[in-house]
DSSP file (Angstrom, degrees, kcal/mol; ACC not computed):
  #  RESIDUE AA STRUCTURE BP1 BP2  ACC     N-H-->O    O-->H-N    N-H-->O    O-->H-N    TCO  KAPPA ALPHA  PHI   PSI    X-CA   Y-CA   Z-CA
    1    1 A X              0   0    0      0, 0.0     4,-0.1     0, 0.0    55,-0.0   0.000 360.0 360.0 360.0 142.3    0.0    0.0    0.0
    2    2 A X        -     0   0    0      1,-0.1     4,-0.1    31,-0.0    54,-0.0  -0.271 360.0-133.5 -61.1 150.0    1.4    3.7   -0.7
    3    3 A X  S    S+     0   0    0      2,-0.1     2,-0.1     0, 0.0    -1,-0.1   0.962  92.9  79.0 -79.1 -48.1    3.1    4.9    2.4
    4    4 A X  S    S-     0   0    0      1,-0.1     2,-0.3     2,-0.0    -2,-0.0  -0.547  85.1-131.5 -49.1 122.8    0.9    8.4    1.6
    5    5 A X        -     0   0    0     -2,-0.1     2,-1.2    -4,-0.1    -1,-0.1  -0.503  16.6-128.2  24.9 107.8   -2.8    8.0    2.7
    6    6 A X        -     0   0    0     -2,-0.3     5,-0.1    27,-0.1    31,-0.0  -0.722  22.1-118.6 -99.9 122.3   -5.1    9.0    0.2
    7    7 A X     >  -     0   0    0     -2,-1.2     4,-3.6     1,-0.1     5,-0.2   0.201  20.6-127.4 -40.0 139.7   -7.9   11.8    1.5
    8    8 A X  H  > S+     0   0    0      2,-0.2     4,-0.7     3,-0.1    -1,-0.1   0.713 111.4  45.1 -88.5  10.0  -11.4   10.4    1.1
    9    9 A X  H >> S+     0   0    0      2,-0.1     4,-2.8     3,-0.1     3,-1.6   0.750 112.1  55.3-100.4 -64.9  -12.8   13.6   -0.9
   10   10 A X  H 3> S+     0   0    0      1,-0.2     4,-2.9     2,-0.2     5,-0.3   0.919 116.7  38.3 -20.5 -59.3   -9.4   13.3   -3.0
   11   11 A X  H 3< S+     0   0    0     -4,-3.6     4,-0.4     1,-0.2    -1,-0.2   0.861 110.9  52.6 -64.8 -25.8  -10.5    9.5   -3.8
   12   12 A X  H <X S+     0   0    0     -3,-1.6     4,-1.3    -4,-0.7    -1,-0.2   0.779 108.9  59.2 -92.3 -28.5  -14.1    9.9   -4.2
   13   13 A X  H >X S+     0   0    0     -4,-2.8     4,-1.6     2,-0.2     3,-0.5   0.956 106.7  42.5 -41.0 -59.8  -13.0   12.7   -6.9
   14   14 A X  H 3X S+     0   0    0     -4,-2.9     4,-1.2    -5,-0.3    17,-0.3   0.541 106.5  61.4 -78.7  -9.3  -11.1   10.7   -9.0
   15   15 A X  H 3> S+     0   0    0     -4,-0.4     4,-1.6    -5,-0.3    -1,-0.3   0.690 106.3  50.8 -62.8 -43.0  -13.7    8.0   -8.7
   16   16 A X  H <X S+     0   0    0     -4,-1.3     4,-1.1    -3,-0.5    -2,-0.2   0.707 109.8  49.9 -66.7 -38.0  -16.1   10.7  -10.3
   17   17 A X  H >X S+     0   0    0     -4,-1.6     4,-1.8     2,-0.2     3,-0.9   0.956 107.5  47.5 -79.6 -59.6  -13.8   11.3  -12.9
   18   18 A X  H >< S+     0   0    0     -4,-1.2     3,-0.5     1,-0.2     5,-0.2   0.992 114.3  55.5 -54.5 -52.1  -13.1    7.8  -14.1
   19   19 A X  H 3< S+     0   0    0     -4,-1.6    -1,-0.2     1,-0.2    -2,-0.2   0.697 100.2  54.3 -22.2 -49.0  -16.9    7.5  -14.0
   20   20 A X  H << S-     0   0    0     -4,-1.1     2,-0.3    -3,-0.9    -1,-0.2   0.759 118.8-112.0 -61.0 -51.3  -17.6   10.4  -16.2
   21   21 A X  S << S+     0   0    0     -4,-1.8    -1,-0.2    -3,-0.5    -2,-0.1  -0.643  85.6  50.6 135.8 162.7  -15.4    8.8  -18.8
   22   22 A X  S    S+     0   0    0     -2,-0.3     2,-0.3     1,-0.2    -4,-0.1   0.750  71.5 176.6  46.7  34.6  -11.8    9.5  -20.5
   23   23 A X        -     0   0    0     -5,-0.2    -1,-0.2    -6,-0.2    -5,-0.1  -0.491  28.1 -95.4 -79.0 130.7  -10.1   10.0  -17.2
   24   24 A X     >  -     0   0    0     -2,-0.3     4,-1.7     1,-0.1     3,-0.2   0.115  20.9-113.6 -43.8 151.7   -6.7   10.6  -17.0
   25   25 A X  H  > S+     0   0    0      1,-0.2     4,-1.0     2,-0.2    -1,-0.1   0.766 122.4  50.4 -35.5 -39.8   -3.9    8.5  -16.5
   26   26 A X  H  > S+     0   0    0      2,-0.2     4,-3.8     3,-0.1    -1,-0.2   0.957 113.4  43.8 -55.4 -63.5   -3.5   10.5  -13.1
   27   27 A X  H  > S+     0   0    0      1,-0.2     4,-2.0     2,-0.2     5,-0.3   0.997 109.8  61.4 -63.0 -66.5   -7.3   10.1  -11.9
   28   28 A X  H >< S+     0   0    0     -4,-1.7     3,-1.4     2,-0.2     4,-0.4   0.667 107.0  37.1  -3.0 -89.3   -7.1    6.5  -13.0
   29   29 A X  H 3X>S+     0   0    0     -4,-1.0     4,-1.2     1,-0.4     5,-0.7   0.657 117.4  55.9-133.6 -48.8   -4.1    5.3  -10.5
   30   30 A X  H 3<5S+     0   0    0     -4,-3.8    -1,-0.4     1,-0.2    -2,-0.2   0.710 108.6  41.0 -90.2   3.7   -5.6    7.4   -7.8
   31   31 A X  T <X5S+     0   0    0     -4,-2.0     4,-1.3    -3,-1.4    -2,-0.3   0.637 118.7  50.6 -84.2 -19.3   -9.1    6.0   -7.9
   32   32 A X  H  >5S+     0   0    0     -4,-0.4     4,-1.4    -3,-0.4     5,-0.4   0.979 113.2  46.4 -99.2 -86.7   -7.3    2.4   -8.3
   33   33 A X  H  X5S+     0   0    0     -4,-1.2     4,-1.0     1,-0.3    -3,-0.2   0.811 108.4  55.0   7.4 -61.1   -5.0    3.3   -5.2
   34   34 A X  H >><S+     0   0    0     -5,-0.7     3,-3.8     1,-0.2     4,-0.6   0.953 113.0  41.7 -70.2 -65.2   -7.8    4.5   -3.1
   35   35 A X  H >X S+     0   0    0     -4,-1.3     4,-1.4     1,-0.3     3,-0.6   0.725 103.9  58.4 -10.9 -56.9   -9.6    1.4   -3.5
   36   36 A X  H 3X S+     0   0    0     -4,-1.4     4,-1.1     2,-0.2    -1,-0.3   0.526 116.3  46.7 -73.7 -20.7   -6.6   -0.8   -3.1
   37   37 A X  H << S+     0   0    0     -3,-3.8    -2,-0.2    -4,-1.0    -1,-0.2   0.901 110.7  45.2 -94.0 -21.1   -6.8    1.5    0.5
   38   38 A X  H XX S+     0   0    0     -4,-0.6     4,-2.0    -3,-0.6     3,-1.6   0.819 113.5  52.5-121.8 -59.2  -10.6    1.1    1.4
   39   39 A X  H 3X S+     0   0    0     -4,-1.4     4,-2.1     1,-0.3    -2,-0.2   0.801 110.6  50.0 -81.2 -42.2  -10.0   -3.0    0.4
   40   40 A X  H 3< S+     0   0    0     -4,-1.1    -1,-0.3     1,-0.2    -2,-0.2   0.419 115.6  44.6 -89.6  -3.2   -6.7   -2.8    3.2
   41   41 A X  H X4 S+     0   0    0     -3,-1.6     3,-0.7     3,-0.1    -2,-0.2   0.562 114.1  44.2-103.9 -45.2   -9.2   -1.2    5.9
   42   42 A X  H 3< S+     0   0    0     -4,-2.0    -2,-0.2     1,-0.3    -3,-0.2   0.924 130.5  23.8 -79.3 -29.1  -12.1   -3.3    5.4
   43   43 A X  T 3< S-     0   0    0     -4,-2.1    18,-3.7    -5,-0.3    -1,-0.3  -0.410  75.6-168.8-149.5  80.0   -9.8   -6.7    5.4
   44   44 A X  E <   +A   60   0A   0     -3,-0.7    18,-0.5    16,-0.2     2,-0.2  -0.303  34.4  93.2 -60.1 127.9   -6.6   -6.2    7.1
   45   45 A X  E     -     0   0A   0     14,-0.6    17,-0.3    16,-0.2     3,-0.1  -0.773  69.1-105.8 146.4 157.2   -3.9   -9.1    6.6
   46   46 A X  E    S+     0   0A   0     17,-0.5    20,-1.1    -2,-0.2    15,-0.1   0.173  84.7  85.7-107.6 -14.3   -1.0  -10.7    4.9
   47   47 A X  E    S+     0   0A   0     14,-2.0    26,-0.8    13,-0.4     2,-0.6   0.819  84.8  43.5 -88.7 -27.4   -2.6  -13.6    2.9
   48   48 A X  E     -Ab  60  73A   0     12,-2.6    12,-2.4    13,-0.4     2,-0.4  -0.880  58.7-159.8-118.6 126.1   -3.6  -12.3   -0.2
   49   49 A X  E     -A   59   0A   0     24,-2.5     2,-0.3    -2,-0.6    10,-0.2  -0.880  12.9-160.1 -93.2 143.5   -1.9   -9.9   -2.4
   50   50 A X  E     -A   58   0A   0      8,-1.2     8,-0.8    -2,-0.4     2,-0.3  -0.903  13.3-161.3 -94.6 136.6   -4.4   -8.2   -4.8
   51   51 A X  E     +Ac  57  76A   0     24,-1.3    26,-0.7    -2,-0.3     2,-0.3  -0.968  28.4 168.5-119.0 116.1   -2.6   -6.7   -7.8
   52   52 A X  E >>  -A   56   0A   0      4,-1.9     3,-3.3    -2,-0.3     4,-2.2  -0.709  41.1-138.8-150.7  92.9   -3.8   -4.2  -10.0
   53   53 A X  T 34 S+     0   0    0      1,-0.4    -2,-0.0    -2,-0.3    24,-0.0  -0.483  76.3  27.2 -88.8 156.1   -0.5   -3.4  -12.0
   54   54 A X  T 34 S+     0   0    0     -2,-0.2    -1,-0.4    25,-0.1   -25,-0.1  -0.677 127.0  45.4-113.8  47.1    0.8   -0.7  -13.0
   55   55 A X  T <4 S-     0   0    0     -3,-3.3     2,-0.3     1,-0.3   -22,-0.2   0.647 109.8 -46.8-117.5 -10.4   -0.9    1.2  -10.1
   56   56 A X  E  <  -A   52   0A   0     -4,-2.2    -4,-1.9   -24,-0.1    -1,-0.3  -0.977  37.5-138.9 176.3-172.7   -0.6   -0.5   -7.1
   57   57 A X  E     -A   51   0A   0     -2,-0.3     2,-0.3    -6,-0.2    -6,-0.2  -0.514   9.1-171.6-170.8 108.4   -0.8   -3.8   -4.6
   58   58 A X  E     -A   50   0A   0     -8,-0.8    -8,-1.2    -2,-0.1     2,-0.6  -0.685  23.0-139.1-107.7 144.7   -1.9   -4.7   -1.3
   59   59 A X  E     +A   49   0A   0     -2,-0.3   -14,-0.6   -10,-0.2   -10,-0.2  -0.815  43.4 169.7 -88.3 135.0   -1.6   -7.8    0.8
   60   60 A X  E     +A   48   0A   0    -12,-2.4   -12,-2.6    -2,-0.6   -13,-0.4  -0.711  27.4  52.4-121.9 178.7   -5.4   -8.3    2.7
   61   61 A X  S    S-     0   0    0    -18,-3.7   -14,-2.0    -2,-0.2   -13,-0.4   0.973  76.2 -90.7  65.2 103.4   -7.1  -10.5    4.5
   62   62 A X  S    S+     0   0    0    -18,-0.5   -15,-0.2   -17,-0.3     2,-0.2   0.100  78.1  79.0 -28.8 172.2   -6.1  -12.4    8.1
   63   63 A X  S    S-     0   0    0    -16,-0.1   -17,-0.5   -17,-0.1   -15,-0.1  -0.509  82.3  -2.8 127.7-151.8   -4.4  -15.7    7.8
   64   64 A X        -     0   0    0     -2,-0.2     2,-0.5     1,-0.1     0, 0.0  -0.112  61.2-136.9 -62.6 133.8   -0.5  -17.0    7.1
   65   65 A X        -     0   0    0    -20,-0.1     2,-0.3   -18,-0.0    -1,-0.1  -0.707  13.6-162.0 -67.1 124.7    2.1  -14.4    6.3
   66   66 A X        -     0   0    0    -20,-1.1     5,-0.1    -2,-0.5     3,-0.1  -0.970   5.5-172.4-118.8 160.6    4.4  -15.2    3.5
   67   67 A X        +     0   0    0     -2,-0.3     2,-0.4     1,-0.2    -1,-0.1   0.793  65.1  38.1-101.4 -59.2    8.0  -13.0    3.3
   68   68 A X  S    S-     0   0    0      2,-0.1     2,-0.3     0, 0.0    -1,-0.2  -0.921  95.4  -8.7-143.0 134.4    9.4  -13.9    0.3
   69   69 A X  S    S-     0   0    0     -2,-0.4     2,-0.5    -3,-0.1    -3,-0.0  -0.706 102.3  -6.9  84.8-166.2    8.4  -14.8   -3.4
   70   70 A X  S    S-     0   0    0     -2,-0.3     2,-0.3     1,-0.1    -2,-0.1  -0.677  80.5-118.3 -93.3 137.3    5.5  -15.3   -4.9
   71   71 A X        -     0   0    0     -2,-0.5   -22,-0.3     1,-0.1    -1,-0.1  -0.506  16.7-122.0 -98.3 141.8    2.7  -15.3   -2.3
   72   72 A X  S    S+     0   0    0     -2,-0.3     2,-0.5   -24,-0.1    33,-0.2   0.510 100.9  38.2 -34.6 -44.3    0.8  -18.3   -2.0
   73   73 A X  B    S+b   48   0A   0    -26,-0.8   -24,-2.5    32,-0.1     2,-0.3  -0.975  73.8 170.3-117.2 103.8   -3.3  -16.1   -2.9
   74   74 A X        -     0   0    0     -2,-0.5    30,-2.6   -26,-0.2     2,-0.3  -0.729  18.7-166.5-114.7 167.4   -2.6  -13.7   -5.4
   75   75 A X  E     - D   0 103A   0     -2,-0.3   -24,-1.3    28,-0.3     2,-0.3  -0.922   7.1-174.6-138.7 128.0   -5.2  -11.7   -7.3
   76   76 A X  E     +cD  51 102A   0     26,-3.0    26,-2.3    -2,-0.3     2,-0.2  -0.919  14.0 142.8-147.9 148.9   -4.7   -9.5  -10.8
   77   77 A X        -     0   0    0    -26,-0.7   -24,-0.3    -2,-0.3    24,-0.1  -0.795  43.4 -86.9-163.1 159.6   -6.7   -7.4  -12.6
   78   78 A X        -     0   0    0     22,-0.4    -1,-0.2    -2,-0.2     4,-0.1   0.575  38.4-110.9 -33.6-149.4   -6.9   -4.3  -14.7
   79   79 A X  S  > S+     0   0    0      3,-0.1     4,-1.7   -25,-0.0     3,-0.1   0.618 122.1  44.0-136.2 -55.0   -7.6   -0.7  -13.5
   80   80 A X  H  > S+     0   0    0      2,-0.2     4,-0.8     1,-0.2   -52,-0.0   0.597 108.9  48.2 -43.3 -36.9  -10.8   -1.1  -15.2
   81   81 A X  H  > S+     0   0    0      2,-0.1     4,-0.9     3,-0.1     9,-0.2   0.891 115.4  56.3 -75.0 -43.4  -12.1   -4.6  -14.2
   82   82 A X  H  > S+     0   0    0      2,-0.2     4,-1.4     3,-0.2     5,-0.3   0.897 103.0  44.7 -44.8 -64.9  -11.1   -3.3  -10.6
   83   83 A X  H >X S+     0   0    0     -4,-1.7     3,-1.8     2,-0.2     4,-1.5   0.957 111.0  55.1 -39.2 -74.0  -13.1   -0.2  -10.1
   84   84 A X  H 3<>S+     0   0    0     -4,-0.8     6,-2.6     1,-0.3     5,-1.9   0.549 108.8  46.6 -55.2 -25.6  -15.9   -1.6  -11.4
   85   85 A X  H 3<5S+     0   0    0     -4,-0.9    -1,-0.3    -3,-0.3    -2,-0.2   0.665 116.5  45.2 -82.0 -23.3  -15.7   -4.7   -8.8
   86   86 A X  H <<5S+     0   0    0     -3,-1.8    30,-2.9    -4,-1.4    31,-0.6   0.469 117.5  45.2 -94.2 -12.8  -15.0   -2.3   -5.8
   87   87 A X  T  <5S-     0   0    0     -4,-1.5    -3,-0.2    -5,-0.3    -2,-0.1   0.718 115.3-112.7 -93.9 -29.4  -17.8    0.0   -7.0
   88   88 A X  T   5S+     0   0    0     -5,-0.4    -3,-0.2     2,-0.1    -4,-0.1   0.666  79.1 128.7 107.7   5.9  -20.2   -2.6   -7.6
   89   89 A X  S   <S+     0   0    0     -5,-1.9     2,-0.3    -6,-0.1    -4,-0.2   0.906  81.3  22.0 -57.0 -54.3  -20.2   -2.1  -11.5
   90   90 A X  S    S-     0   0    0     -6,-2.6     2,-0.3    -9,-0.2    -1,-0.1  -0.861  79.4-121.7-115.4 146.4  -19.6   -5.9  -11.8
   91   91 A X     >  -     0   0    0     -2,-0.3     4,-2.4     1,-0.1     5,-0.2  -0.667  26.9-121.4 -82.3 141.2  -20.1   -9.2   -9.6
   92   92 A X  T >4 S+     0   0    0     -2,-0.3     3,-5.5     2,-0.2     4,-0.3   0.801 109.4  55.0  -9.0-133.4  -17.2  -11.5   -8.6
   93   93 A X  T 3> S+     0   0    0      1,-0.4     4,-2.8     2,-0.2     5,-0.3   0.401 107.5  40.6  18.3 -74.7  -18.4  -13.9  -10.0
   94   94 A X  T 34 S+     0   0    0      2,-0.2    -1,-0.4     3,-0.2    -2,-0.2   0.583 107.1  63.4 -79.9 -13.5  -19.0  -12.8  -13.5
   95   95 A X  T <<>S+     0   0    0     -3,-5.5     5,-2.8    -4,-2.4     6,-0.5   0.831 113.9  39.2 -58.8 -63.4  -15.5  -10.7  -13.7
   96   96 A X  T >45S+     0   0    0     -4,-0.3     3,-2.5     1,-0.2    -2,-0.2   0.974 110.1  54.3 -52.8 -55.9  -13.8  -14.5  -13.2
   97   97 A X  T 3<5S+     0   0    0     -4,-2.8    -1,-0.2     1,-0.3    -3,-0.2   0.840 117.1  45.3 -62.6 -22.7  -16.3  -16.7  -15.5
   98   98 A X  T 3 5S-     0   0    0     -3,-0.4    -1,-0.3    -5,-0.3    -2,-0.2   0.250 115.4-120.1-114.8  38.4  -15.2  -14.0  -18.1
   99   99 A X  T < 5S+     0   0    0     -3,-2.5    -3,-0.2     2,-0.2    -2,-0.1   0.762  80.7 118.8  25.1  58.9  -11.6  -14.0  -17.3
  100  100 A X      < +     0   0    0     -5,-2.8   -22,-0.4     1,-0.1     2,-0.3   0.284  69.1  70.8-113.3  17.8  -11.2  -10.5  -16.3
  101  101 A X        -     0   0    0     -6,-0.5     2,-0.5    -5,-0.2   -24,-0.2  -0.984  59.8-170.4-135.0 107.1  -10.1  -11.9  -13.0
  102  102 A X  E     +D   76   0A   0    -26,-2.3   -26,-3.0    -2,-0.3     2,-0.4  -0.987  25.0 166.4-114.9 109.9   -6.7  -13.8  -12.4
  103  103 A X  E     -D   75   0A   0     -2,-0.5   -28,-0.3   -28,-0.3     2,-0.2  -0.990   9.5-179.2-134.5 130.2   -7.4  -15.1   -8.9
  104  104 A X     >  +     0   0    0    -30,-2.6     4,-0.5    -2,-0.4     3,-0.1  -0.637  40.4  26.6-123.2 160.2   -4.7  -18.0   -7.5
  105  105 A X  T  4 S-     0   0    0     -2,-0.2   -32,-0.1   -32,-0.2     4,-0.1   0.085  91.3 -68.4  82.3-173.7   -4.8  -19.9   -4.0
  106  106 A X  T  4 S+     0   0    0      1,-0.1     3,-0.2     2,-0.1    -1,-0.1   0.611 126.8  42.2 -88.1 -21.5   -7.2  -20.9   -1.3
  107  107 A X  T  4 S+     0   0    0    -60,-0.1    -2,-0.1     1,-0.1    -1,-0.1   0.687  83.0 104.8 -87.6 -17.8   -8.0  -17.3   -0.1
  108  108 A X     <  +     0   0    0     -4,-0.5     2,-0.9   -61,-0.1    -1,-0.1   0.536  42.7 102.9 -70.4   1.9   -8.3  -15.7   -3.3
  109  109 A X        +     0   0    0     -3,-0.2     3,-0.4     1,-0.2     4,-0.2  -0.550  38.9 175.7 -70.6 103.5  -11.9  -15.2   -3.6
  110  110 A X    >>  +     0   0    0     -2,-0.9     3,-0.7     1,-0.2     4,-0.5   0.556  48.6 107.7 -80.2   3.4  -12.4  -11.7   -2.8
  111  111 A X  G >4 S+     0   0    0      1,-0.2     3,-1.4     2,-0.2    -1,-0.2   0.873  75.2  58.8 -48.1 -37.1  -16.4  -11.8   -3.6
  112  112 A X  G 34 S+     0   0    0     -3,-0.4    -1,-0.2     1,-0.3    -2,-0.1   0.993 110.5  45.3 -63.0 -52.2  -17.4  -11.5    0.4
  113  113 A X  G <4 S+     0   0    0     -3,-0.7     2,-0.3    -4,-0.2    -1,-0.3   0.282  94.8 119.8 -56.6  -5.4  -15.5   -8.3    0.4
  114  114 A X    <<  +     0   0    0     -3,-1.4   -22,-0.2    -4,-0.5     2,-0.2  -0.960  49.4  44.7-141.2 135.2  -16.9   -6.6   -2.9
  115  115 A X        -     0   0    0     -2,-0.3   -29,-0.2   -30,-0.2   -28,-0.2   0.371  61.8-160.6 -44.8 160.0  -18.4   -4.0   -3.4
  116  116 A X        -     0   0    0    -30,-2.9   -29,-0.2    -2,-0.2   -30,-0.1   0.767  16.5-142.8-108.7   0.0  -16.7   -1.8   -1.6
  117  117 A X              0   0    0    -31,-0.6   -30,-0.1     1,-0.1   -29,-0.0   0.992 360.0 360.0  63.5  83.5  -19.4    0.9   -1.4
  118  118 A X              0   0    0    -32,-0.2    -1,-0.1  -107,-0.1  -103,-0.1   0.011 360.0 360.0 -86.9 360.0  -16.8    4.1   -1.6
């Protein structure tokens, strides 16, 4: 997670903007980032990294730490695929059956946790 704390009028701005449409490269990464922060609040913990390159990655969710390598519950997606699962745009469920969803391990189902209602 970015060491910097993103403000929740800052985040819910740039949520508005990617919303609207065409949003910059800027607005983009900080609506994806604020997300990525909202998702580390709600399910604090070490077992799953969620990935949403090239703008950010957080480990969530209790259970086993891992240190080094690749960690056992990973998650990827796009900037796009993301938003739209943390907003509520899309289910779980139907982002994976249409492989917009790369989700690995025993933890990786983030569906309990999404939306995140921002």
């Amino acid at each position: 997670m970015p060491t910097t704390r993103i403000e929740t009028a800052d985040g819910r701005a740039a949520l508005a903007v990617v919303a609207a449409g065409g949003a910059p490269r800027a607005a983009t990464a900080t609506a994806v980032r604020y997300l990525l922060q909202l998702l580390d609040e709600k399910a604090p913990g070490n077992s799953v990294e969620v990935r949403v390159p090239p703008f950010g990655a957080v480990q969530v969710v209790q259970g086993p730490r891992h240190t080094r390598g690749t960690p056992p519950n990973v998650v990827e997606m796009n900037a796009a695929t993301w938003i739209s699962l943390a907003t509520g745009g899309e289910s779980w469920a139907d982002a994976v059956a249409a492989g917009l969803v790369s989700a690995s391990g025993t933890r990786a189902d983030l569906s309990p946790l999404l939306p995140l209602r921002p």
